[in-house]
C-alpha positions as CSV (number, residue, x, y, z in Angstrom):
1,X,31.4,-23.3,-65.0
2,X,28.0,-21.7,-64.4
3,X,27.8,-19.8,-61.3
4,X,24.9,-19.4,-59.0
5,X,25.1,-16.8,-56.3
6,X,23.1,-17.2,-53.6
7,X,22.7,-13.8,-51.0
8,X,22.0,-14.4,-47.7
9,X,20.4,-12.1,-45.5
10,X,21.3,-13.1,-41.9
11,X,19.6,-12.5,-38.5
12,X,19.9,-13.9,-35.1
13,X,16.6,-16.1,-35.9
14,X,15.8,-16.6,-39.6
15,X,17.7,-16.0,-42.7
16,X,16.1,-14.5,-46.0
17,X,17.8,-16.1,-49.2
18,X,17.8,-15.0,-52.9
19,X,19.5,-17.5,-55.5
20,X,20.7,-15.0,-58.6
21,X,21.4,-17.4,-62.1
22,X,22.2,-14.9,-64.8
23,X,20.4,-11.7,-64.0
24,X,17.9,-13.6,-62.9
25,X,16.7,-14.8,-59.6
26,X,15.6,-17.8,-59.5
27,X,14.6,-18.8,-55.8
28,X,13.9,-17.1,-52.9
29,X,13.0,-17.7,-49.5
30,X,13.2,-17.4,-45.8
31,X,14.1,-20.4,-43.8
32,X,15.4,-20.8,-39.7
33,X,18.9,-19.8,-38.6
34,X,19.8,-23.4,-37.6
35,X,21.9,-26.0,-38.7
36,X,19.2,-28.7,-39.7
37,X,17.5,-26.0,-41.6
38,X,20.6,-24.5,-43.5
39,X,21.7,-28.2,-44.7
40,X,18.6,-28.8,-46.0
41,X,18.3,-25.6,-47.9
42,X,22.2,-26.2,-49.6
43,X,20.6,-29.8,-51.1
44,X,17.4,-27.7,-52.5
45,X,19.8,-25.4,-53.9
46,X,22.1,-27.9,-55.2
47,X,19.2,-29.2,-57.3
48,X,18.0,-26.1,-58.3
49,X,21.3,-25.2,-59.7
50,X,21.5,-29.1,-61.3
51,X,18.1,-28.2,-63.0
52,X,18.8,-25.1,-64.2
53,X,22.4,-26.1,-66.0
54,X,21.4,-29.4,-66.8
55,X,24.7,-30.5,-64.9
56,X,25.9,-31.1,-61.8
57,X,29.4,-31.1,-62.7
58,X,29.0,-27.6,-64.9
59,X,27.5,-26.0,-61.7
60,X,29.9,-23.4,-59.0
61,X,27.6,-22.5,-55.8
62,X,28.9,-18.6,-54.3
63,X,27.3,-18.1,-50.7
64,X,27.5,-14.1,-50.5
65,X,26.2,-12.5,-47.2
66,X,27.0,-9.7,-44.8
67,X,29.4,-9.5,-41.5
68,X,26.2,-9.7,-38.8
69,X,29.0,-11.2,-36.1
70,X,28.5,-14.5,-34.5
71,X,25.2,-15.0,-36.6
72,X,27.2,-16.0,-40.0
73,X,28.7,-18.9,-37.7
74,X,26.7,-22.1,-38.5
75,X,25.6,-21.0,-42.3
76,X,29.8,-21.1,-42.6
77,X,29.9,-23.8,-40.7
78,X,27.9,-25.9,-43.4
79,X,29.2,-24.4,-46.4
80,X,33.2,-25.3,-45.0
81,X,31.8,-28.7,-44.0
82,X,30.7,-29.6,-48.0
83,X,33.6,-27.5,-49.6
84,X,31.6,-24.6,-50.4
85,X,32.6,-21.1,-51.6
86,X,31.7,-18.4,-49.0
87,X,32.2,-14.3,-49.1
88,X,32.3,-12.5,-46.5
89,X,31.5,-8.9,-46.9
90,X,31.1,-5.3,-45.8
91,X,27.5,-4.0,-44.9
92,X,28.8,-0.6,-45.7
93,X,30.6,-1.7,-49.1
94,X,26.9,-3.8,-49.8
95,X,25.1,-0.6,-49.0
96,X,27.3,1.9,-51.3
97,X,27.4,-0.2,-54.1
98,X,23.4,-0.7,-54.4
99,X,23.4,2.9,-55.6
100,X,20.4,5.3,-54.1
101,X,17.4,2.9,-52.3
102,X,14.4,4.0,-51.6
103,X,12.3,1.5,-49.1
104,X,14.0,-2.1,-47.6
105,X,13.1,-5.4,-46.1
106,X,14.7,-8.6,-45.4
107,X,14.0,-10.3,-49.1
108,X,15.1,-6.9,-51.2
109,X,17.9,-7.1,-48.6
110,X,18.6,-10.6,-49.7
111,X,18.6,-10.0,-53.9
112,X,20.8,-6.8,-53.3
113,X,23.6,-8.9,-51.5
114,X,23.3,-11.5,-54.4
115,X,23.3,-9.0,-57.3
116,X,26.6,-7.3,-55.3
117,X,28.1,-10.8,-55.5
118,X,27.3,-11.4,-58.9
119,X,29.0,-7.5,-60.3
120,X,31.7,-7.9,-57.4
121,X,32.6,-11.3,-58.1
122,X,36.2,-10.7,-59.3
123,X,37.2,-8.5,-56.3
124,X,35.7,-10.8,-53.4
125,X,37.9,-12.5,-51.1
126,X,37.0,-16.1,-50.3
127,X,36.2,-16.6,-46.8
128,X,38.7,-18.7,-44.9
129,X,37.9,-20.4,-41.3
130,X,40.1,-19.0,-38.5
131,X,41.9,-22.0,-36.8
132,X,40.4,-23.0,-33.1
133,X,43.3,-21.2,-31.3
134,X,42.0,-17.8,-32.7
135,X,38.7,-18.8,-32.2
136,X,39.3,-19.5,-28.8
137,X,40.7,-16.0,-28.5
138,X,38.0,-14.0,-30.8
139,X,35.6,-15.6,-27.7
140,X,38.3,-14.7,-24.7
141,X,39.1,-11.2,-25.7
142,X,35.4,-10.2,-26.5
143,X,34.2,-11.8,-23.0
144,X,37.1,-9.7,-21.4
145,X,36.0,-7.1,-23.3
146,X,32.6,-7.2,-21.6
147,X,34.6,-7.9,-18.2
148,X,36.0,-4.4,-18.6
149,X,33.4,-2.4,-19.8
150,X,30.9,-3.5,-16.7
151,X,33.6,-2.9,-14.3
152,X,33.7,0.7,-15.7
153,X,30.8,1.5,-15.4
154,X,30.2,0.8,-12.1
155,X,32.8,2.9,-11.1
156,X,32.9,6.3,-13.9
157,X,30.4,8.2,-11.5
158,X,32.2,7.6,-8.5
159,X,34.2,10.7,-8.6
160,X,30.6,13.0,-9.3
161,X,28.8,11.8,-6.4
162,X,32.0,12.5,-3.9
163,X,31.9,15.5,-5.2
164,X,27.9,16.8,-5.4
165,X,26.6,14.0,-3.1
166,X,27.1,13.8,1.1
167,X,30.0,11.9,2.2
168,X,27.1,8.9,3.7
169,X,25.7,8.3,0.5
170,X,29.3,8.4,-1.5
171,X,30.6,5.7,1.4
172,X,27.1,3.9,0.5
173,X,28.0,3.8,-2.9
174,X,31.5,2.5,-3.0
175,X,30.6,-0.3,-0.6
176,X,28.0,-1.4,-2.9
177,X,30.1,-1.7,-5.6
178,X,33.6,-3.0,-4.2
179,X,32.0,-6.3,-4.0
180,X,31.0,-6.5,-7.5
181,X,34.1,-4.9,-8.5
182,X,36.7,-7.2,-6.6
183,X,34.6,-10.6,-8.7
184,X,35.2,-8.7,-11.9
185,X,39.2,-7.6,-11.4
186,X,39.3,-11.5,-10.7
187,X,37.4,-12.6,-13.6
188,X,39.5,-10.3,-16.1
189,X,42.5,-11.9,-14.5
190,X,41.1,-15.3,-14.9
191,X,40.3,-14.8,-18.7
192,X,43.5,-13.2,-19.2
193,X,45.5,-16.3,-18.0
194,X,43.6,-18.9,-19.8
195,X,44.1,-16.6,-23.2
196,X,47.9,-16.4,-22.2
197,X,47.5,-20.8,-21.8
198,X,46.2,-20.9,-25.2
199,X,48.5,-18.9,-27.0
200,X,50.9,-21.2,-25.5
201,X,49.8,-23.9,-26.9
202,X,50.2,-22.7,-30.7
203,X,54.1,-21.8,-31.5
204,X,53.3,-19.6,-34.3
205,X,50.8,-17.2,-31.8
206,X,52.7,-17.5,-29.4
207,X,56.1,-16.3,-31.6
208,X,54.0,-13.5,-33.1
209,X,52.8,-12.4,-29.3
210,X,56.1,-11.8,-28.4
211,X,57.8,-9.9,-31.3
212,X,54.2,-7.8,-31.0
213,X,55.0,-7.4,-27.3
214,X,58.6,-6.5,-27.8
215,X,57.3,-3.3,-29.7
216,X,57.9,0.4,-26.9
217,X,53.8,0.7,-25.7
218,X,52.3,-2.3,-26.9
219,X,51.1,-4.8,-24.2
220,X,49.1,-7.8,-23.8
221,X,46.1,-6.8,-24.4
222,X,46.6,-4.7,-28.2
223,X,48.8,-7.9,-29.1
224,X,45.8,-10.6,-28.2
225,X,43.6,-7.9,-30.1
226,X,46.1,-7.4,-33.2
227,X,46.2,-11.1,-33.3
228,X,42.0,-11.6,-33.0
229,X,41.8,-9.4,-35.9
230,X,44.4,-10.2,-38.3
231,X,43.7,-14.3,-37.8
232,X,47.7,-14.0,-36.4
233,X,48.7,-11.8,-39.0
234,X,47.8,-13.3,-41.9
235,X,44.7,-11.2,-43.7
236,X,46.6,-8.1,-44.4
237,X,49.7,-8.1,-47.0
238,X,51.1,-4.9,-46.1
239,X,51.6,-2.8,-43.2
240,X,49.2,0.2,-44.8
241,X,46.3,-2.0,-45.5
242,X,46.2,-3.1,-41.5
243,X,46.6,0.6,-40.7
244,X,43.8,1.6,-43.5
245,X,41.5,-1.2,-41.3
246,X,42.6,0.8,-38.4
247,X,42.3,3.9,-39.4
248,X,45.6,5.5,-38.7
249,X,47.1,6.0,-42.6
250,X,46.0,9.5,-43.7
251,X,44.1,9.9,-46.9
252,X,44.1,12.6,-49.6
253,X,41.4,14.7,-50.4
254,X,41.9,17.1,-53.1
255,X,39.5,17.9,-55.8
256,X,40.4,20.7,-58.7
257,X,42.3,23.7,-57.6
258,X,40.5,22.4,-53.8
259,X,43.8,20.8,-51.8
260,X,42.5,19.5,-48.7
261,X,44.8,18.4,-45.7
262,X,45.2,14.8,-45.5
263,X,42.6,12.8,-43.2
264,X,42.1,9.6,-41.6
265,X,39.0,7.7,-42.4
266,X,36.0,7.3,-40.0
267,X,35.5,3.8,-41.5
268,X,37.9,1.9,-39.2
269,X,38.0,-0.7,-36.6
270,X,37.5,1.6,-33.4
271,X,38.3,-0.7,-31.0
272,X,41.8,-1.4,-32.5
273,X,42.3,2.2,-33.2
274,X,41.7,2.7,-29.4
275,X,43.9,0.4,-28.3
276,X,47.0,2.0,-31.0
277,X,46.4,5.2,-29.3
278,X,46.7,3.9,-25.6
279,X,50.1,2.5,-26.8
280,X,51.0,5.6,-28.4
281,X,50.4,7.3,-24.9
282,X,52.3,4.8,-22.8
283,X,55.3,5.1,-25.2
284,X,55.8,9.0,-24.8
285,X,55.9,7.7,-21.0
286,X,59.4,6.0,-21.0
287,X,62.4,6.6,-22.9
288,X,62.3,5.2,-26.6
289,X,62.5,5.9,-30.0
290,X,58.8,7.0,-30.0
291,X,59.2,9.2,-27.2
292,X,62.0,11.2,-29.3
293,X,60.1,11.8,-32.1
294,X,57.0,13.4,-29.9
295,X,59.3,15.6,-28.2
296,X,60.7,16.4,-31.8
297,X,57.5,17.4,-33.4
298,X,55.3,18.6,-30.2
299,X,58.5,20.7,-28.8
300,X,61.1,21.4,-31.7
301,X,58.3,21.8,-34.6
302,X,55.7,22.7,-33.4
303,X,53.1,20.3,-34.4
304,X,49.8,19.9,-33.4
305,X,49.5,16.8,-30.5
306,X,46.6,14.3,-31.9
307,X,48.7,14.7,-35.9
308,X,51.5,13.4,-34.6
309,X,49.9,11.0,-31.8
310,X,48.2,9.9,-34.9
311,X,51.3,9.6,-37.0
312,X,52.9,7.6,-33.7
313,X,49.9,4.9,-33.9
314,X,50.5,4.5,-37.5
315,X,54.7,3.8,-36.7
316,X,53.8,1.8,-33.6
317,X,51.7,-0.5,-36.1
318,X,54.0,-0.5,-38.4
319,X,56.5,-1.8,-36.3
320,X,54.7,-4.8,-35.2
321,X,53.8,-5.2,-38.7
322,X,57.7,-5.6,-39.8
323,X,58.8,-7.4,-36.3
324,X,56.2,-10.3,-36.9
325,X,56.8,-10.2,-40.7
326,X,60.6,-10.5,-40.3
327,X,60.5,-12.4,-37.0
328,X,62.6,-10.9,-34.7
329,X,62.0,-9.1,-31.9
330,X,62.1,-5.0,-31.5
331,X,65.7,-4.2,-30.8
332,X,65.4,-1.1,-28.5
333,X,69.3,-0.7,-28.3
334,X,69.4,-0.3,-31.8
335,X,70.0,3.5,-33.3
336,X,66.8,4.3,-35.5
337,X,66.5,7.0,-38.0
338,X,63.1,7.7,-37.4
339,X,61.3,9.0,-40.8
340,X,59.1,12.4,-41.0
């Protein structure tokens, strides 16, 4: 089977192309992002490749592009419809592996994702379309998201102009926002009910919600995200690989005689790894198996705070990992021995 990779550099309006046969390319060229457009450019392809090899039958089409967000959406859309290999992949791991670059634009862009797919092809991970109930809830969550970040904003100087600002113009203020405020504690709400009616209408989301749920410190909101993220638990095998995307699981870093302290990596979901350390907080806060091993380490050992609130994310995951994996729910009668 002769493969033709074709990279796809993506943007909100246009997408620059670069079909790679060999170490050759072949065809190249910069078409609209829409759907008309994109199905007519997978034909022209199809031929190309059919020219090339001779055979249509001998011929494997491999669409390779970057994560740009809701952008990849109806080029993946087209290549699921017609049965069509897709890749998925890091910017960063794209970027690293193109060794040292000197100078870039959309069309070199475009051959240096293709030529990644062609030396990578052996270690890419075929894309596979979320179902509509996490679709549903990758759209909810990020619009709640938005919800929540507006409604801070509006509000995160409050406490500066009561305190450097007259008492008229800090009265001024708060009325002016309260309004605005009130419709967006309403909307959240809103949003949050209709993601809580969806996951109700999927038994296998709504099982994993609840063993996520059942987890000391872990609440609605990190178990919609945990979900979002994980396409309900299914694109990590292990517990360490979802804490490696989430950048609680420390990392070696040694060289020689040089023994560095372990570290987590920058490269993580932030917004996951945010969320993780909110439940680590809240579980401190009431009486649990968490809260024992804080007081353990910050009082009896003396460890430093943000190790072991880090080490707590990385349990608290970890947990919800084996709960969802084994299916039951967290048994917080049960006497744990919790590990070092």
């Amino acid at each position: 089977m002769e493969k033709f990779i074709v990279g796809g550099d993506i943007s909100k309006d246009k997408i620059n192309f670069a079909v790679q046969y060999g170490n050759q390319i072949v065809h190249e060229c910069e078409i609209k992002n829409s759907y008309a457009t994109l199905k007519s450019f997978i034909k022209e392809v199809q031929q190309i490749a059919q020219d090339q090899s001779g055979s249509v039958d001998t011929v494997q089409l491999c669409f390779v592009m970057e994560y740009t967000g809701i952008y990849n959406n109806i080029l993946l859309g087209c290549l699921v419809e017609q049965d069509i290999d897709a890749f998925v992949c890091s910017g960063l791991a794209i970027k690293n592996a193109s060794g040292l670059i000197r100078g870039k634009n959309d069309k070199i862009d475009a051959a240096r994702i293709a030529d990644y797919g062609k030396r990578h092809a052996d270690k890419l991970k075929k894309y596979e379309p979320s179902s509509e109930i996490i679709n549903q809830l990758k759209i909810m969550n990020t619009q709640r998201a938005r919800l929540v970040k507006m409604k801070t904003q509006l509000t995160q100087d409050h406490d500066d102009i009561k305190k450097f600002h007259s008492k008229e113009m800090y009265q001024m203020m708060k009325q002016s926002t309260e309004k605005v405020k009130a419709e967006l504690e309403k909307s959240i709400n809103e949003i949050e009910k209709k993601m809580m009616e969806v996951i109700d209408k999927d038994e296998a989301v709504k099982a994993n919600f609840k063993f996520a749920v059942s987890v000391p410190g872990v609440g609605k909101v990190t178990a919609i995200a945990l979900i979002c993220y994980t396409n309900n638990f299914t694109s990590f095998a292990s517990s360490k690989a979802l804490g490696s995307y989430c950048g609680v699981v420390p990392f070696e870093h040694s060289s020689g005689r040089y023994k560095g302290r372990e570290k987590v990596s920058y490269m993580a979901n932030k917004k996951l790894k945010t969320l993780l350390h909110l439940c680590a907080t809240s579980s401190i806060k009431t009486k649990s198996i968490f809260k024992e091993y804080y007081i353990r380490k910050i009082e009896i050992e003396k460890k430093n705070k943000m190790l072991v609130l880090n080490n707590l994310r990385n349990k608290i995951l970890k947990t919800v990992f084996s709960c969802v994996k084994n299916k039951t729910k967290f048994d917080r009668e049960y006497k744990y021995e919790m590990a070092a």
